[in-house]
C-alpha positions as CSV (number, residue, x, y, z in Angstrom):
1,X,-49.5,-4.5,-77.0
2,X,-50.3,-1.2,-76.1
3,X,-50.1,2.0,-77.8
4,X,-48.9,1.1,-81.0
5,X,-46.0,-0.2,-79.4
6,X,-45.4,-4.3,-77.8
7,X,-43.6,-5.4,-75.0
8,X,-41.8,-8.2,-75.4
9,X,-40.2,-10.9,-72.7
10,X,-37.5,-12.5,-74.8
11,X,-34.2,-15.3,-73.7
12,X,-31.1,-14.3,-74.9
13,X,-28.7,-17.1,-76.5
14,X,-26.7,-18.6,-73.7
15,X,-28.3,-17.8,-70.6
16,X,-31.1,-19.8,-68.8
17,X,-34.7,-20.3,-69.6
18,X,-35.9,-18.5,-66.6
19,X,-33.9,-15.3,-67.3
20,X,-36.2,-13.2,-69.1
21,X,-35.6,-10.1,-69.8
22,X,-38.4,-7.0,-71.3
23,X,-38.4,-4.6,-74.1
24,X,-41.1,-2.2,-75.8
25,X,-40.2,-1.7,-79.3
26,X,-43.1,-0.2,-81.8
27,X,-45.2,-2.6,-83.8
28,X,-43.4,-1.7,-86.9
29,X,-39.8,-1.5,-85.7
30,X,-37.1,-3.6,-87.9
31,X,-35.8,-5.8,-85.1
32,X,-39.7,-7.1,-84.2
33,X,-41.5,-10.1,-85.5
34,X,-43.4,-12.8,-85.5
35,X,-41.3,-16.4,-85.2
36,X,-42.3,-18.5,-88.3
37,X,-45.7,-20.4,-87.8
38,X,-45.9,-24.0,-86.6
39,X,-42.6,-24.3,-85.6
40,X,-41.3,-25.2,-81.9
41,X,-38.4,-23.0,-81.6
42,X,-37.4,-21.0,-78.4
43,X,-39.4,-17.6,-78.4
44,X,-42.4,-19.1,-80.7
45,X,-45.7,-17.1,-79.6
46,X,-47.5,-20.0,-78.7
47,X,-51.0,-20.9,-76.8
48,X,-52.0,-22.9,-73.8
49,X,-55.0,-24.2,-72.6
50,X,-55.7,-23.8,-69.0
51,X,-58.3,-26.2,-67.7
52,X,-58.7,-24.4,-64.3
53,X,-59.4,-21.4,-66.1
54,X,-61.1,-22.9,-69.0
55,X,-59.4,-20.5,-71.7
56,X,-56.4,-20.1,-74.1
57,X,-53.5,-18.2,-72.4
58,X,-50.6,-16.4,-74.7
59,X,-47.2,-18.0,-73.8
60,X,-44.0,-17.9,-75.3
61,X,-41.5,-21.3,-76.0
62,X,-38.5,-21.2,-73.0
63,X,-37.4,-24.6,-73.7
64,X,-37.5,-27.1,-76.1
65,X,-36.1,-31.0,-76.2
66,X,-36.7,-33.8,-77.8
67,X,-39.0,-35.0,-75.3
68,X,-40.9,-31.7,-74.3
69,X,-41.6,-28.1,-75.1
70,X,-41.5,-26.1,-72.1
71,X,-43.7,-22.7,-72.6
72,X,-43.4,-19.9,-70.0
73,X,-46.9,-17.9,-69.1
74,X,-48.9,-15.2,-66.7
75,X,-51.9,-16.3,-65.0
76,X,-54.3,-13.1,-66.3
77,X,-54.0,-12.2,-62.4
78,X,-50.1,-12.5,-62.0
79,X,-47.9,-9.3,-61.9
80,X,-45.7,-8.2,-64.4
81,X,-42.6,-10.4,-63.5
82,X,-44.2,-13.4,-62.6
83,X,-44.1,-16.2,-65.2
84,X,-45.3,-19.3,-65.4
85,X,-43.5,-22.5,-66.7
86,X,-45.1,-26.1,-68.0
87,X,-43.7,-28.5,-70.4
88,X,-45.8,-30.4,-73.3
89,X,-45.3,-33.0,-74.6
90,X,-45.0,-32.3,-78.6
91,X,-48.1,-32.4,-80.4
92,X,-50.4,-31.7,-77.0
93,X,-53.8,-31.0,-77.7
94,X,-53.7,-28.2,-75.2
95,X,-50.4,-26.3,-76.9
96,X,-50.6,-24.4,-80.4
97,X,-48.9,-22.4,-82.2
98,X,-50.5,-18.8,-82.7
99,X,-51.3,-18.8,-86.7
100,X,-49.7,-16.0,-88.9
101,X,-53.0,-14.4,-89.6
102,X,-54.6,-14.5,-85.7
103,X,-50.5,-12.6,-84.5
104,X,-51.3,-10.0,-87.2
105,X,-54.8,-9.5,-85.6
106,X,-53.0,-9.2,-82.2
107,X,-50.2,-6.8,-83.0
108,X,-52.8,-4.4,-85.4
109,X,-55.4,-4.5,-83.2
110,X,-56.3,-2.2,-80.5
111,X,-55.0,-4.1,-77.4
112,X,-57.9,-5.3,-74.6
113,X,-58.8,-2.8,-71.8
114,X,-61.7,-1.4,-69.7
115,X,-63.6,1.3,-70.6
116,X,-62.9,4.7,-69.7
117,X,-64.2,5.4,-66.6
118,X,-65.7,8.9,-65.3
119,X,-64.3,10.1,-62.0
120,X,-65.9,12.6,-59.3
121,X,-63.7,15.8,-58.5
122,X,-63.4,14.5,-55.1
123,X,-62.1,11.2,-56.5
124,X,-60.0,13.1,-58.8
125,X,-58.3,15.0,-56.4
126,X,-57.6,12.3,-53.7
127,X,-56.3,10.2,-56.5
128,X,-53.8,13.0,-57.5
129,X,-52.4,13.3,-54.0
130,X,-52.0,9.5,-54.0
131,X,-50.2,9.1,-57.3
132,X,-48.0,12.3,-56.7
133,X,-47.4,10.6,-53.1
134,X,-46.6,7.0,-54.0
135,X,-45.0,7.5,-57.7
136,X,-43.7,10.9,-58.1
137,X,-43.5,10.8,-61.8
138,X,-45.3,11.4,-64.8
139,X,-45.9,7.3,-65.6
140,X,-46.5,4.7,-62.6
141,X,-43.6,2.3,-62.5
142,X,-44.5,-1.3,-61.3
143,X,-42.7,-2.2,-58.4
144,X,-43.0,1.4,-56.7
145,X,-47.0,1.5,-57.3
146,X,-47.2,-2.0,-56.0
147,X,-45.4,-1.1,-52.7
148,X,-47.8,1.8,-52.2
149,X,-51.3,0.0,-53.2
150,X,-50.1,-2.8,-50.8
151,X,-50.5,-0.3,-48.2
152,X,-54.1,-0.3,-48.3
153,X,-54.5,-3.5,-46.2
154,X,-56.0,-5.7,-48.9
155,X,-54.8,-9.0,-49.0
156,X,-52.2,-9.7,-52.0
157,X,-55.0,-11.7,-54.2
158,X,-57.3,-9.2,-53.9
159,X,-54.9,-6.7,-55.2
160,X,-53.4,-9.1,-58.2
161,X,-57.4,-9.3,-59.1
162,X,-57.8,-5.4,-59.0
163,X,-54.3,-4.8,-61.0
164,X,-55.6,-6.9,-63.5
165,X,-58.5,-4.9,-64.5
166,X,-57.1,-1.6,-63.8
167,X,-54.0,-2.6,-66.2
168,X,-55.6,-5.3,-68.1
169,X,-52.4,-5.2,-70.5
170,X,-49.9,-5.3,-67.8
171,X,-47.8,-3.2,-69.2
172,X,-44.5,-2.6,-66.8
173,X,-45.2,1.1,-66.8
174,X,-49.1,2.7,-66.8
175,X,-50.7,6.3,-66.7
176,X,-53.0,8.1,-63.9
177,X,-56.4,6.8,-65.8
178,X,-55.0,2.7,-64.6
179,X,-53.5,4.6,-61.6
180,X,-57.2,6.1,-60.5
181,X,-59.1,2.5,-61.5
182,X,-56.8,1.1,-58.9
183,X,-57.8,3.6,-56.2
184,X,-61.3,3.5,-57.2
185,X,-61.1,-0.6,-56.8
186,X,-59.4,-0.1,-53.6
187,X,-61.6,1.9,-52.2
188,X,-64.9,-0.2,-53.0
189,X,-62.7,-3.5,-51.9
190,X,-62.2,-1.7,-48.5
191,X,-65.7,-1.2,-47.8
192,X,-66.7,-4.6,-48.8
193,X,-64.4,-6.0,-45.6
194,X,-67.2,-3.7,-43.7
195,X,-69.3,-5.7,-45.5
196,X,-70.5,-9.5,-43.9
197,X,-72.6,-10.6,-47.1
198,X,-69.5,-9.8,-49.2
199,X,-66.4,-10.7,-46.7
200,X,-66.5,-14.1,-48.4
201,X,-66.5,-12.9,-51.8
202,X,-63.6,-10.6,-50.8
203,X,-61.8,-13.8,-49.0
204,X,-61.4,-15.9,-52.1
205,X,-61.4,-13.4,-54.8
206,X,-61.4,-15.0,-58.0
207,X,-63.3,-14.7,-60.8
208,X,-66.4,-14.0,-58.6
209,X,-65.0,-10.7,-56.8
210,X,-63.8,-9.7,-60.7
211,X,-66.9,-9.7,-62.1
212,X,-68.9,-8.0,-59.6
213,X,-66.0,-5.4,-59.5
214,X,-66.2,-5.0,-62.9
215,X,-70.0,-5.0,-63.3
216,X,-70.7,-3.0,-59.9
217,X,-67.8,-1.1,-58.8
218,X,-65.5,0.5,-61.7
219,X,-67.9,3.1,-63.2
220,X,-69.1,4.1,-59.3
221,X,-67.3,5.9,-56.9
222,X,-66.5,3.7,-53.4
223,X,-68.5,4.5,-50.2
224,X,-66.0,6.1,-49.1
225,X,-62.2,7.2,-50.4
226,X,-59.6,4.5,-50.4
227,X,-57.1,4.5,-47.1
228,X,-53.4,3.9,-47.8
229,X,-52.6,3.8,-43.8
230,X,-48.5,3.1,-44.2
231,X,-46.8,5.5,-46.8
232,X,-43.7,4.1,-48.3
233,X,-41.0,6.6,-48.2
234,X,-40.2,8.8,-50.9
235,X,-36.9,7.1,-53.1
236,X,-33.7,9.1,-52.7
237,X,-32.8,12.1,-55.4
């Protein structure tokens, strides 16, 4: 939910669990809404409990038989495309349905994200050259950032940990402020493989390297300006 407006990964009739496909509609539009409460029917908003994470995780209904309800989710660090599946059996303790008056909260409420966050003109400008480098549009579009922030040399969980707090709704498409976060966070996580007393927070990423990104690194500018050594090539006109 972002911007008045939710995006929604939905099954259509007759094709396979796994084939999800994605749609922004506003919160008000005729052809959204909630599925009735309490009931286990494909593309129920439903909740998991993760026990590695120790938290409720939003999850949609895939699947449902007599002997299981399978409930597709992203791990809070996963990318936009990549779902999760696990089956319960009915009545689990650690599946629930999301009540009528908690989905009301979540689709009128202002969705979860990181503060604003002040940038220096030399940030600022770097940034710019980076975003008109890598996206070449007004809005960032997943897959094309992603192949350009992979350039930075940062290992792949590092950089799931990073997209997460710059786009903490992971919406498929994001502006310049989530765009310049990502840099920032780049930039700081580059520095910290200079860094022996935080190569090992940086090797296992995690909840550790999130918070002290979050706590010491978002609202500060990095040592030094992020490097994106290999520049993907511009996409054909």
């Amino acid at each position: 939910v972002r911007d008045g407006a939710a995006t929604v990964a939905f099954i259509v009739p007759g094709k396979e669990a796994e084939d999800f496909y994605r749609k922004t509609l506003p919160l008000d539009h005729r052809d959204l809404r909630r599925s009735k409460e309490d009931q286990a029917q494909i593309g129920a908003v439903v909740e998991i409990f993760s026990k590695s994470l120790n938290r409720w995780c939003p999850g949609v209904v895939a699947k449902v038989t007599q002997e299981a309800v399978t409930v597709a989710f992203q791990h809070p660090s996963a990318g936009p495309d990549e779902w999760i599946e696990k089956s319960f059996l009915p009545g689990d303790k650690d599946l629930r349905s999301v009540t009528a008056s908690t989905a009301q909260s979540e689709l009128t409420s202002e969705p979860t994200s990181e503060p604003k966050t002040n940038f220096t003109p030399e940030e600022e400008a770097a940034y710019e050259r980076h975003f008109e480098e890598g996206i070449r549009a007004g809005s960032a579009d997943v897959k094309r950032a992603a192949a350009y922030l992979a350039c930075s040399g940062l290992e792949r969980a590092v950089l799931k940990e990073i997209w997460q707090i710059s786009n903490p709704s992971m919406a498929a498409t994001f502006g310049k402020e989530e765009f310049f976060t990502f840099c920032r966070l780049v930039g700081h996580c580059q520095a910290m493989m200079e860094d022996p007393t935080k190569d090992e927070m940086l090797e296992q990423a995690g909840k550790p390297l999130v918070d002290y990104l979050r706590s010491e690194c978002l609202h500060s500018p990095p040592p030094a300006l992020p490097d994106f050594q290999a520049i993907p090539p511009a996409p054909e006109l």
